[in-house]
C-alpha positions, 0 to 999 in steps of 0.5 A: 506476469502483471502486478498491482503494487501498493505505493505510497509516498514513501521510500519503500513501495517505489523500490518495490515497484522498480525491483518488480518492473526490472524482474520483467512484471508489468506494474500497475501502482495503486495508491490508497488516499488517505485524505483527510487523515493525510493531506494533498501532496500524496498525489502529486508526488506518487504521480511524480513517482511514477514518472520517475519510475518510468523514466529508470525503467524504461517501462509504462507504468499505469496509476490509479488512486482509490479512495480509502479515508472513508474506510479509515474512518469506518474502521476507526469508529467501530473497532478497537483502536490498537487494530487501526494500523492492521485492519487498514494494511488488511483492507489496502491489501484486499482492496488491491486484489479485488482491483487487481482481479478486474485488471488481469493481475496475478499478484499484489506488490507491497513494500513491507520491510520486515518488523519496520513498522507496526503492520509489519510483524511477521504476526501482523503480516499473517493477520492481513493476508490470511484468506486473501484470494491473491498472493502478495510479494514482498521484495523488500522483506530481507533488506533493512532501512539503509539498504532501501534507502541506498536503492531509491537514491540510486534510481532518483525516487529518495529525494521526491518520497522524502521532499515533504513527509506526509504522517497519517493522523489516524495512527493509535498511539499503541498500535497491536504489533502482535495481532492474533487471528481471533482478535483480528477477526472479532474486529472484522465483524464490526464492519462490512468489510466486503462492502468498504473494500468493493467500494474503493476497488470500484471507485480507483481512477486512473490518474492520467500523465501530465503533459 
């Protein structure tokens, strides 16, 4: 099995990524840059997450980073704010199987704990999935915080996720938790979304080992 994992800078989708890879996948890590709505720590520490992830796993693990600060901004100028946080985990989510697609993947790997934040509502989840054309897993779904937080510090990846935290700007201050379909959907046809999501799954570069 070959899977492209969302990851972040964060605790969870480097877990994710490592409970993977020890179940036998071979992982791809895609990161989704923020930039501007982040600042530039986000590649330095997943490429430092990556070679964390190797060295416990004892696997080559391939990195790519594809540009999503332009799809944040489209997004932001055309829908509704509340739809922020949903609509960009929606589009991360499709861009990533696109990707994945071109790259021989079966399935696209996230990080969601459920109900830990905004995007990851069991409503919000349905809302970002529905219609995409490759599974996501989830194997962080049943585990809460602590938990999560036992497993990276475990493997070495907790003190580099949370070495200098990294909050997106673009963030709603009442971001919808409880998106409906019809809702979602009406968002949709305020953008091409096709077009943002083939624009960033083409423009993934790899980001090459540091000697």
């Amino acid at each position: 099995m070959k899977v492209v994992c969302l990851i972040s800078g964060g605790i969870d989708s480097p877990v994710a990524a490592y409970m993977m890879a020890m179940r036998g996948a071979e992982t791809i890590l895609l990161h989704m840059d923020n930039r501007p709505y982040s600042d530039d720590t986000g590649i330095e520490k997943v490429q430092d997450l990556r070679d964390r992830l190797e060295l416990v796993t004892g696997r080559t693990i391939r990195l790519f980073v594809a540009p999503h600060g332009r799809n944040q901004e489209i997004i932001a100028g055309a829908c509704r704010k509340g739809f922020q946080c949903v609509l960009c985990k929606r589009t991360m989510l499709r861009t990533a199987s696109i990707f994945g697609r071109r790259n021989g993947a079966d399935a696209v790997v996230t990080g969601d704990s459920l109900g830990q934040v905004a995007s990851q509502t069991v409503q919000n989840i349905r809302a970002e999935t529905l219609d995409l054309e490759m599974p996501v897993l989830r194997p962080l779904i049943g585990l809460d915080k602590i938990e999560i937080e036992n497993i990276a510090k475990r493997i070495g990846t907790f003190d580099i996720s949370t070495r200098t935290p990294s909050a997106c700007t673009i963030v709603p201050k009442r971001p919808v938790t409880m998106a409906r379909l019809d809702s979602v959907f009406d968002e949709l046809k305020r953008i091409d979304h096709d077009e943002m999501t083939a624009y960033a799954a083409e423009r993934a570069e790899e980001i090459i080992r540091r000697r």
